[in-house]
ZADOGU-623460 format. One record per residue: residue in one letter; x, y, z of N, C-alpha, C, O in turn. Coordinates in steps of 0.05 Angstrom, whole numbers, plus 5000, padded with zeros to 4 digits. Layout:
aXYZXYZXYZXYZ
...
This chain:
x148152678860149652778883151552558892150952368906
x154352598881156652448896158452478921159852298931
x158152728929158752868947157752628974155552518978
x160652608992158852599020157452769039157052999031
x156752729058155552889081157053109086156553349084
x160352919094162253159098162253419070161253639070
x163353329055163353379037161853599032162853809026
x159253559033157053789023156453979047155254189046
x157753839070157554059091159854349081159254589079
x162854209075164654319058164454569052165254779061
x162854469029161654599004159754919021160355149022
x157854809029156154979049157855199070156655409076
x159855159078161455269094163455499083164755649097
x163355509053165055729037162855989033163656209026
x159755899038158356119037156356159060154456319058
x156656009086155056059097156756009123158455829125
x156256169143157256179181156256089191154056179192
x156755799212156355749235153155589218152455599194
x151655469241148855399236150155049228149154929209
x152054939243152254739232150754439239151554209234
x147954519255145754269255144554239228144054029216
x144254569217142254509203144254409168143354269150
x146054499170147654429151148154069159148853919140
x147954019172148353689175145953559171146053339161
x144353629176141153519174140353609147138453469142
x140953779126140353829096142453649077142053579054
x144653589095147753449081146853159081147353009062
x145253069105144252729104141752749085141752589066
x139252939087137552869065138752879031138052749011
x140253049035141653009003142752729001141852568984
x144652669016146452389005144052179007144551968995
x141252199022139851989026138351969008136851779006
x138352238983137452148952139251978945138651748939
x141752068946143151898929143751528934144551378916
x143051428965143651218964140651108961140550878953
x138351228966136451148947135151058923132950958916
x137651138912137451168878138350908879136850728875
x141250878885142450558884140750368899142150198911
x138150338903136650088916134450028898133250218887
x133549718894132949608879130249798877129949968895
x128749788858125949958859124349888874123150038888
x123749508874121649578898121649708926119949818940
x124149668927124749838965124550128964123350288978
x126450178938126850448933124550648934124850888941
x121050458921118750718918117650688948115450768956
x119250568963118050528995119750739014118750809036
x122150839006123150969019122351339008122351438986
x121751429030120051759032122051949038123651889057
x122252089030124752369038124152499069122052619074
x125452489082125652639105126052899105128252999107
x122953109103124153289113123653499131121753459146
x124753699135126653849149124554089160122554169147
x125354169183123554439193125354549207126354469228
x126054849189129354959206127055199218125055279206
x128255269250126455369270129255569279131355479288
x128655859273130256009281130056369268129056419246
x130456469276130156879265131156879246132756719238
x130057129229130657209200133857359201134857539215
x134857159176136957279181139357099184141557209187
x139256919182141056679204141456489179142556269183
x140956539159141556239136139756109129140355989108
x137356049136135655859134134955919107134455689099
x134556099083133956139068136155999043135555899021
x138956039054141156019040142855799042145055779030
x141855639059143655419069141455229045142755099029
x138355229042136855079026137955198988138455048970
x138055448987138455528960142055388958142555208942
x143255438968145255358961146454948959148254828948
x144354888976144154618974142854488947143554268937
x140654688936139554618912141354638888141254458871
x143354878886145654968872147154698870147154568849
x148554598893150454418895149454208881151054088866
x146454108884145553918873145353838844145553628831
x144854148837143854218807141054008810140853778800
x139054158827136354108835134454338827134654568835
x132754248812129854468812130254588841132054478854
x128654818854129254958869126655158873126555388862
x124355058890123555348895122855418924122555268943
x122655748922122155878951119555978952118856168938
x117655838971114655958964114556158999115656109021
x113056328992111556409027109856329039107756429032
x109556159059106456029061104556259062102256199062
x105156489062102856679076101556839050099957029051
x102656669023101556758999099456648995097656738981
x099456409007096756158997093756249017094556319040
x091656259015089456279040088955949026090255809010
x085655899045084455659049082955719018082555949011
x082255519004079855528978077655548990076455429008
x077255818973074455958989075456208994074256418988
x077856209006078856549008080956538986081756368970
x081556868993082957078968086156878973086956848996
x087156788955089056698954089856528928088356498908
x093156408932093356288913092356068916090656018934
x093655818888092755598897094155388901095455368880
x094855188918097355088928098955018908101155118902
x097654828895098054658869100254858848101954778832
x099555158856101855308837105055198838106855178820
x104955128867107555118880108454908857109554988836
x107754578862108754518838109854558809111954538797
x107154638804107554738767109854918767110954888745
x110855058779113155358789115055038786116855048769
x114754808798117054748796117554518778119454368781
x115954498758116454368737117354628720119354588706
x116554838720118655008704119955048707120955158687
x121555018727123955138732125354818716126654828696
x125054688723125854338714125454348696127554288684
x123554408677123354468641126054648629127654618611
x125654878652127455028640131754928641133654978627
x131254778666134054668671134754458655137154428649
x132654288645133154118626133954158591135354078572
x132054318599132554418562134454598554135354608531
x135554808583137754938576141054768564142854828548
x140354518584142754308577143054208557145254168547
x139454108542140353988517140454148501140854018481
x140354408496141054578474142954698474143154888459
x144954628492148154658495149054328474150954338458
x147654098477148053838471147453858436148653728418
x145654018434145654088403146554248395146454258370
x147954478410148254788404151354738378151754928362
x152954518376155554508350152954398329153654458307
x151154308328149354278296148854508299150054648282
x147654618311146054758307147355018298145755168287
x150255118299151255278299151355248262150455388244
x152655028261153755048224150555058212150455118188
x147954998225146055138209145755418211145655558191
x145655498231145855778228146755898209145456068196
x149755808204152055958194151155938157152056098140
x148855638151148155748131145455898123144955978100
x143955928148141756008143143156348142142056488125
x145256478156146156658151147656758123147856998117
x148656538109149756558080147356658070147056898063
x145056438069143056568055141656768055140956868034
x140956878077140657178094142357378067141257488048
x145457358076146557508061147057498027147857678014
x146357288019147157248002143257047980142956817970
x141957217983139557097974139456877947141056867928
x137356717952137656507921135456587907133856747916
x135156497885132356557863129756537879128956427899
x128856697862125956737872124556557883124956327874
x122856567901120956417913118756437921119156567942
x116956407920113756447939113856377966113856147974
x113956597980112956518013110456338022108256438022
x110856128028108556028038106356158056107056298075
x104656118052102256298070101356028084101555808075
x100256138113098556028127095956078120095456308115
x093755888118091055898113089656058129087756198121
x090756058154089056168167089256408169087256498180
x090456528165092656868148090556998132089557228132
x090256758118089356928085085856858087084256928070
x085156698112082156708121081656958142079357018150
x083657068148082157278170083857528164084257718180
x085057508133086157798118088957928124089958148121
x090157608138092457818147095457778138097657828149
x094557638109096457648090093657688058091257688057
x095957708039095057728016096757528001099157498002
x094157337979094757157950097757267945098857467953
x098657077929101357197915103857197926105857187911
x104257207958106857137971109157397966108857587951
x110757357976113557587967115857377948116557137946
x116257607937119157467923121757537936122257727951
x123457357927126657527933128657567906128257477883
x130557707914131757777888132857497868133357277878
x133157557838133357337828135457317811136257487797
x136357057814139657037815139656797792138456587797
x140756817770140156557751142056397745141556187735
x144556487749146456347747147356127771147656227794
x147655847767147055767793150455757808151155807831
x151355707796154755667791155855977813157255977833
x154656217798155756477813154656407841156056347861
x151956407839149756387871152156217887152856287909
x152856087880155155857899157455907903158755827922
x158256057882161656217888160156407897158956277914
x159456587898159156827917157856717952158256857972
x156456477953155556427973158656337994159356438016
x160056097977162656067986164256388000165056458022
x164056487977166556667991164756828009166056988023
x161856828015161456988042161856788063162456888084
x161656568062161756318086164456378094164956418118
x166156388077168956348088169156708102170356748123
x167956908087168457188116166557078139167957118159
x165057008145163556918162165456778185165656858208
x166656598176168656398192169756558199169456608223
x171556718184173356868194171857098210173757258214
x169557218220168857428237168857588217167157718230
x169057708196169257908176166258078169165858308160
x164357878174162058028171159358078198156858088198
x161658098218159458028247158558378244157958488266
x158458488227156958908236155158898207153459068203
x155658718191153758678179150658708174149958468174
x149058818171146058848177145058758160145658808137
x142558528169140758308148138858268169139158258194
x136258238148134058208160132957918167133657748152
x131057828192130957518197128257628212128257838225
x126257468210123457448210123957258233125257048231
x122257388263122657278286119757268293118057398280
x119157138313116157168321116457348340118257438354
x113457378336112957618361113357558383113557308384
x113657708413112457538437109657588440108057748430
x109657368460106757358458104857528475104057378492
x103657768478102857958493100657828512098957678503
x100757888537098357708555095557828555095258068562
x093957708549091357788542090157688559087957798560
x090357528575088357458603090257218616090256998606
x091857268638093957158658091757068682092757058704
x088957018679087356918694086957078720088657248725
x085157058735085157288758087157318784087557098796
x088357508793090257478805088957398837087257558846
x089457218851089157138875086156958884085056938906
x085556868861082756678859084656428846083856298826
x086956378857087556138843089456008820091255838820
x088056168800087956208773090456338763090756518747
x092256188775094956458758095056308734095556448714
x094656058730096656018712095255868687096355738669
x091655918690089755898672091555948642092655788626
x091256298643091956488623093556358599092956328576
x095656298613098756128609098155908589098655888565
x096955768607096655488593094255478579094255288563
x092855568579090655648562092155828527091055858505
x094255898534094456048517096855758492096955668469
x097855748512099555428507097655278488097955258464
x095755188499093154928484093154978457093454848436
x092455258464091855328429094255448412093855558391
x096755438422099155538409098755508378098655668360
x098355108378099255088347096555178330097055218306
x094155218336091755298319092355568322093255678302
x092155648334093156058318094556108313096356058328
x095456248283096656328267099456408282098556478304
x102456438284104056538296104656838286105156838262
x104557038296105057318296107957228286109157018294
x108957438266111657578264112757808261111558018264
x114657798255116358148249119258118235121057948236
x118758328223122258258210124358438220123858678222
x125858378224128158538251130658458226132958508230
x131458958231135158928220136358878238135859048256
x137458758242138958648257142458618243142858568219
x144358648262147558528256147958328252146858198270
x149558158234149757868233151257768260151957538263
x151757938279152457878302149657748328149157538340
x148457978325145457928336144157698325143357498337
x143957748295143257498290144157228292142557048298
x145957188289147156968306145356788323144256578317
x145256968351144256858380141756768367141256528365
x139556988354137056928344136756638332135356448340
x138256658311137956408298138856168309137955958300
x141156188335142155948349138755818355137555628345
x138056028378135355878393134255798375134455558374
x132755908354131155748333132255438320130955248310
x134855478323135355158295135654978320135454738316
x136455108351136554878369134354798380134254588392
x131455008376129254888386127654718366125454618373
x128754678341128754508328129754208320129454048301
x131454228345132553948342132153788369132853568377
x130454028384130253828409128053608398126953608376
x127853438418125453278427123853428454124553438478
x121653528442120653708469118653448480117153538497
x118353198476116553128486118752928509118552918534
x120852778486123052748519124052898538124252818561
x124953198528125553378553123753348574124453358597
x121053308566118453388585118453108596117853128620
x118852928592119052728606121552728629121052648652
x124252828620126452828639125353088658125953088682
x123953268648123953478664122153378683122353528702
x120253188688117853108698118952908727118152918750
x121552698714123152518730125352748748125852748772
x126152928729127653158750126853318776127953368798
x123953388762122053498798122353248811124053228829
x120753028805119452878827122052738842121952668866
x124452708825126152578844128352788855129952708871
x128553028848130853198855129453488871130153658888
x128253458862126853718872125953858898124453718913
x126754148908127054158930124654478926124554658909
x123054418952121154648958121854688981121954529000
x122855028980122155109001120455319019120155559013
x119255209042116655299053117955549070119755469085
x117655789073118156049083115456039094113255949088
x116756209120115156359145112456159154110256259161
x113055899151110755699155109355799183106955769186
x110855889200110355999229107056219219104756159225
x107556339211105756489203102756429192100956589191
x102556159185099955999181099655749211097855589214
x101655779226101455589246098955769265099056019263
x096455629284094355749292093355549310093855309305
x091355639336090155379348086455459332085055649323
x086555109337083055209331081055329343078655349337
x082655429364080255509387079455909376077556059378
x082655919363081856239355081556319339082956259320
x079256539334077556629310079256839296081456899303
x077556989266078757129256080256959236079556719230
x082257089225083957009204084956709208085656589188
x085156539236086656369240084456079228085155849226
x082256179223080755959214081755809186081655569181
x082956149160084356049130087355899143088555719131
x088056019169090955929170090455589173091855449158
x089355499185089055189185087955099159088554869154
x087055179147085355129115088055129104088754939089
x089655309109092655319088094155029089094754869071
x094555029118095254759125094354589113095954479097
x091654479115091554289107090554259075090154049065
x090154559060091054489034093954379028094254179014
x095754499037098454449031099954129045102254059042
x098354029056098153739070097753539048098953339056
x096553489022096853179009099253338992101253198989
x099353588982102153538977104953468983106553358967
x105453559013107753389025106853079036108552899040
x104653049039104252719039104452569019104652329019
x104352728997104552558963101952458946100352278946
x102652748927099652698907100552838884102652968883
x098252808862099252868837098553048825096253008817
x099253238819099053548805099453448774101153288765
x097253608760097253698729099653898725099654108739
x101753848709103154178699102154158673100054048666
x104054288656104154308634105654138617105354108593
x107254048632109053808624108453548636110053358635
x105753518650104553288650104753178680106553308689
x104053048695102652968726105452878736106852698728
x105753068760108453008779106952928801104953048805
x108052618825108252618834109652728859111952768852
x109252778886109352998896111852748921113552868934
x111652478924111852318941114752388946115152398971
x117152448931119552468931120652688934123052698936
x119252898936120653208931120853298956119153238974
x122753448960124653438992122853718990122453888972
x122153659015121154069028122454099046123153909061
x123154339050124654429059123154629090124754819089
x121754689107120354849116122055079136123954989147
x121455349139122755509164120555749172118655849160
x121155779189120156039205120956079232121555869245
x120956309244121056439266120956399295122256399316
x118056339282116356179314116556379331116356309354
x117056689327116556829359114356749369114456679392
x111756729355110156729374108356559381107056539402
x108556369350107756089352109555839353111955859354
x108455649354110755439361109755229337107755199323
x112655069342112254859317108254649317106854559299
x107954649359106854449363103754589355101654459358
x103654909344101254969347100254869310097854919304
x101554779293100954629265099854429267100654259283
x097854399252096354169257097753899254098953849233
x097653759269098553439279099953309256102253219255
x097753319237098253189210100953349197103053229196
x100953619188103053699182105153629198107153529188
x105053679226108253609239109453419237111853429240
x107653139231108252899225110252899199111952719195
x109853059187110353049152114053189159115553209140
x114553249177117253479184118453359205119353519222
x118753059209120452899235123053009241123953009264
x124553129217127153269228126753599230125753729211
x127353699251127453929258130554109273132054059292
x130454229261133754389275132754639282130954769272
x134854699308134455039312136855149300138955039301
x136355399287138555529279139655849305138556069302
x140355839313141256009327141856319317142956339295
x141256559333141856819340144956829334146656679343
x145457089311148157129302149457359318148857589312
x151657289345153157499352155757579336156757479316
x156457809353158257899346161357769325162457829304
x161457659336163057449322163057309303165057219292
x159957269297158757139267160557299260162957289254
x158357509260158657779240160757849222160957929198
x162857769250166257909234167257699219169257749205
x165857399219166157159198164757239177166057329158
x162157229175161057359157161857529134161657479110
x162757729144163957949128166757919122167958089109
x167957689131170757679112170457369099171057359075
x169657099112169556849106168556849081169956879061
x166056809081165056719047166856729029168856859032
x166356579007167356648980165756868964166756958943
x163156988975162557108963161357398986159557538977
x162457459008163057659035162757869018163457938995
x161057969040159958329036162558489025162558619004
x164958459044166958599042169058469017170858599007
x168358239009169958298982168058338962169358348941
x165258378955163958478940164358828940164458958918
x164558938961165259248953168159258953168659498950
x170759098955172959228950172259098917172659248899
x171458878913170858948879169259048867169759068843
x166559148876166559418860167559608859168059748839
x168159668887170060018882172859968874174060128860
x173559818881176159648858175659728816177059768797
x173659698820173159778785173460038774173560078750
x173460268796174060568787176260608800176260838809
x179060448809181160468822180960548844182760708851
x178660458866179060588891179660338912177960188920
x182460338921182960198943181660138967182160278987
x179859948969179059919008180559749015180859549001
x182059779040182359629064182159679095182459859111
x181259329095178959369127180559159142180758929134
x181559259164183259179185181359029203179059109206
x182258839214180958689234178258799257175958719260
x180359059273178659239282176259409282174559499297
x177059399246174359569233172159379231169859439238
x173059049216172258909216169758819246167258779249
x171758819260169558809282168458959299167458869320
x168659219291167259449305164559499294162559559309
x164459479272162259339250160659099260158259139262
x161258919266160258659277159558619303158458409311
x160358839320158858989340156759179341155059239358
x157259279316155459459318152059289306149759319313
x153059159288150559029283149958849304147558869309
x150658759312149658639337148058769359145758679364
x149158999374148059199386145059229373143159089381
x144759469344142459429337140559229341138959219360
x140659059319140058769327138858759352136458689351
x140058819381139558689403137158949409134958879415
x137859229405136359529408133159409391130859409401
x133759339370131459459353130459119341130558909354
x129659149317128458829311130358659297130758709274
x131258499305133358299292132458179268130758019263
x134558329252133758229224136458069207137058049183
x137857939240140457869222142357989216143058209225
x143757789194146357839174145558079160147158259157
x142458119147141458299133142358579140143058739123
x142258619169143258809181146358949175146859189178
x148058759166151158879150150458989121152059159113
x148358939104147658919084147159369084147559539067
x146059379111144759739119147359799121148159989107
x149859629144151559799155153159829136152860059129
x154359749125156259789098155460019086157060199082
x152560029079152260189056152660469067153560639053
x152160499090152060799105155060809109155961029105
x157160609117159360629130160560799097161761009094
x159560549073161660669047161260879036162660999020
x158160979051156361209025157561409013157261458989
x159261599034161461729020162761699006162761778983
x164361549017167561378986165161318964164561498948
x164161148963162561148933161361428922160661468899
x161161548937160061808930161661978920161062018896
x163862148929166162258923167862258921168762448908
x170562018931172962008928172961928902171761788885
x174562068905176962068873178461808859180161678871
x177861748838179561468822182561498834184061698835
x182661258843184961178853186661258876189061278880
x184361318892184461358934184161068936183460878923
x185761148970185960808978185060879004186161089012
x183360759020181960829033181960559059181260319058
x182960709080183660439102180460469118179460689125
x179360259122177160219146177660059170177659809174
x178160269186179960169217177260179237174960159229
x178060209260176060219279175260509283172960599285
x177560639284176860959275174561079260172561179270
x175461029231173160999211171160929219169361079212
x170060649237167160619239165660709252163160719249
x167860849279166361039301165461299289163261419292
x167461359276166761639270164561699251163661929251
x163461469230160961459214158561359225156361469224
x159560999242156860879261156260979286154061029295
x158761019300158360989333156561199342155161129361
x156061479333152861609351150461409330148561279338
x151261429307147961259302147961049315146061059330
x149260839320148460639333147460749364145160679370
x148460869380148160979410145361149412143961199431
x145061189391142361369387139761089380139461009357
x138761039393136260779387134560849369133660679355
x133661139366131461259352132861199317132361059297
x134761419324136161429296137361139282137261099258
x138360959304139060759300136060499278136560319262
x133460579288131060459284130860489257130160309242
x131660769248130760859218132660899200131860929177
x135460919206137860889194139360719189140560739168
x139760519204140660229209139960079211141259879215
């Protein structure tokens, strides 16, 4: 992360409205990886990530101001619910998932990179493992696996392929298919390439005792001792292509360094984030369900204090990884979490209730705004929208209103009104109507649903 504070606030501000504590308080824990990194190591394993507890209604960014900060970073990234996990002992997951979720995602970010870093070798093998595809050499015996022909599921003797004795032709004919190849001449081509099976799940461990991810890695252990399933797929030498890319590039990785970078990528980049924490917050005095809600807590307590999880890619420390926490708090408060957790969350921001005014930012600001996502879809069957200021914010009243009538669910709330305002035009106008959305337009589709509270509850 080179970016400054400003900077990444910037950045944050092309997709997200207003909320700018909490965008300043996610903009300093980011740059405070990065000047961490530049300090000598001994100071450096002394300094702890600060983080964050955004306190505000659904709806308001808190979800998106963290995903998009992880984006900017090109950071592992996950979103857990606290209200998935119970205490060990009850029906629930088990915290420790949360990690492993994020060494995969970091396995998977790392290795996507380096098989772009190998993907030019790996290509001119392809291109001859495809000559030979098309263009077969003398006979050969398939190698068998032992363990195949111990439990019957090959037979002695192997396959042959066709047999070619001249070695001189085998090479001029192989030449002149390489060179249609280069040239695209044989991408509709159809040739057969022996892929493995996937792997069908035969026991994914029990769902909510813990255990998700037994199955998985259990199945992992014993990868290289059971035999690999295959199949032979016709396929286009186009299709084939992609096929054979992944294979000659997962052959040139080093999977045991990826797993090492992927291991340094969680623990130092890595961002969790904690959803609806409000919802496990509880005092001890009250019975019922609130007894797992403190058990959640304080399962999920040496992980943000810093401890070490088994993945699959080998023991992440937990000491460096930015969490991210939010919820609601209608009805509980930050102070009803047990002591220990609140300690762990010194910076806290409120995010504020979106009026009217958001709204009409909302829906035109972003780079990626409600309202230019449907003038480019309905843009793709030639249908013109344009939305005039007025419409613009007759809309952004109207969600507001609701909002204020019924349960505030936010920006989410433009996400309903749009769809009812467009449902017609996507429905029946004709390729290549141009279609103005004034203030007119919104009354005459929203304005009794919104005025109506009932209708408004179940429609909007």
């Amino acid at each position: 992360m080179v970016l400054t504070p400003k900077e990444i606030v910037a950045e944050l501000d092309r997709y997200i409205v207003g909320q700018e504590d909490a965008k300043r308080a996610v903009a300093i824990a980011m740059r405070n990886r990065y000047r961490r990194q530049q300090l000598p190591s001994e100071l450096r394993e002394e300094i702890l990530p600060k983080n964050i507890l955004m306190i505000g209604p659904t709806g308001v960014g808190k979800t998106e101001i963290a995903r998009r900060l992880a984006r900017l970073a090109n950071a592992p990234f996950v979103k857990i619910e606290a209200t998935k996990f119970t205490e060990v002992g009850y029906v629930g997951r088990d915290v420790d998932s949360i990690i492993r979720e994020l060494a995969d995602i970091a396995l998977r970010m790392v290795k996507t990179a380096r098989i772009k870093d190998v993907e030019q070798k790996a290509e001119s093998l392809v291109e001859e493992r495809l000559v030979e595809l098309l263009v077969p050499g003398p006979s050969a015996t398939t190698q068998l696996n032992p363990m195949d022909l111990l439990w019957g599921l090959s037979q002695p003797g192997g396959t042959t392929r066709p047999e070619k004795t001249d070695d001189a032709e085998l090479k001029k004919e192989r030449d002149q298919v390489r060179r249609l190849l280069q040239l695209g001449e044989l991408e509709d081509r159809k040739v057969e390439v022996v892929v493995e099976k996937p792997s069908t799940p035969g026991w994914d461990g029990i769902p909510g005792l813990g255990m998700d991810d037994i199955g998985a890695n259990f199945r992992e252990m014993l990868g290289d001792l059971l035999p690999k399933k295959t199949q032979t797929r016709t396929v286009t030498v186009s299709e084939a292509r992609g096929i054979l890319l992944q294979e000659e590039a997962a052959k040139l990785l080093d999977m045991e360094a990826i797993s090492a970078e992927a291991v340094a990528l969680a623990e130092e980049s890595g961002i969790v984030f904690l959803d609806e924490i409000d919802k496990i917050a509880g005092s001890q005095k009250q019975a019922g369900p609130d007894v797992s809600r403190e058990g959640v807590q304080r399962d999920i307590l040496p992980i943000i204090e810093g401890s070490t999880v088994m993945t699959k890619i080998g023991p992440i420390r937990t000491d460096y990884i930015l969490f991210i926490a939010a919820g609601a708090f209608h009805v509980s408060q930050p102070a009803d979490l047990i002591p220990e957790l609140q300690g762990r969350f010194p910076i806290r921001v409120n995010l504020e209730s979106l009026r009217a005014e958001d709204f009409a930012r909302i829906l035109t600001e972003p780079d990626n705004s409600l309202i230019k996502q449907y003038v480019a879809l309905l843009g793709t069957e030639g249908i013109e929208l344009q939305f005039t200021t007025d419409g613009v914010l007759a809309m952004a009243k109207i969600a507001e209103e609701v909002n204020r009538g019924t349960e505030n669910i936010g920006a989410r709330r433009l996400h309903t009104i749009l769809e009812r305002l467009l449902e017609d035009v996507s429905f029946e106008v004709p390729v290549g109507s141009k279609i103005l959305i004034d203030e007119a337009f919104v009354q005459g589709r929203l304005g009794e649903l919104a005025q109506d509270k009932d209708l408004a509850r179940y429609i909007l």
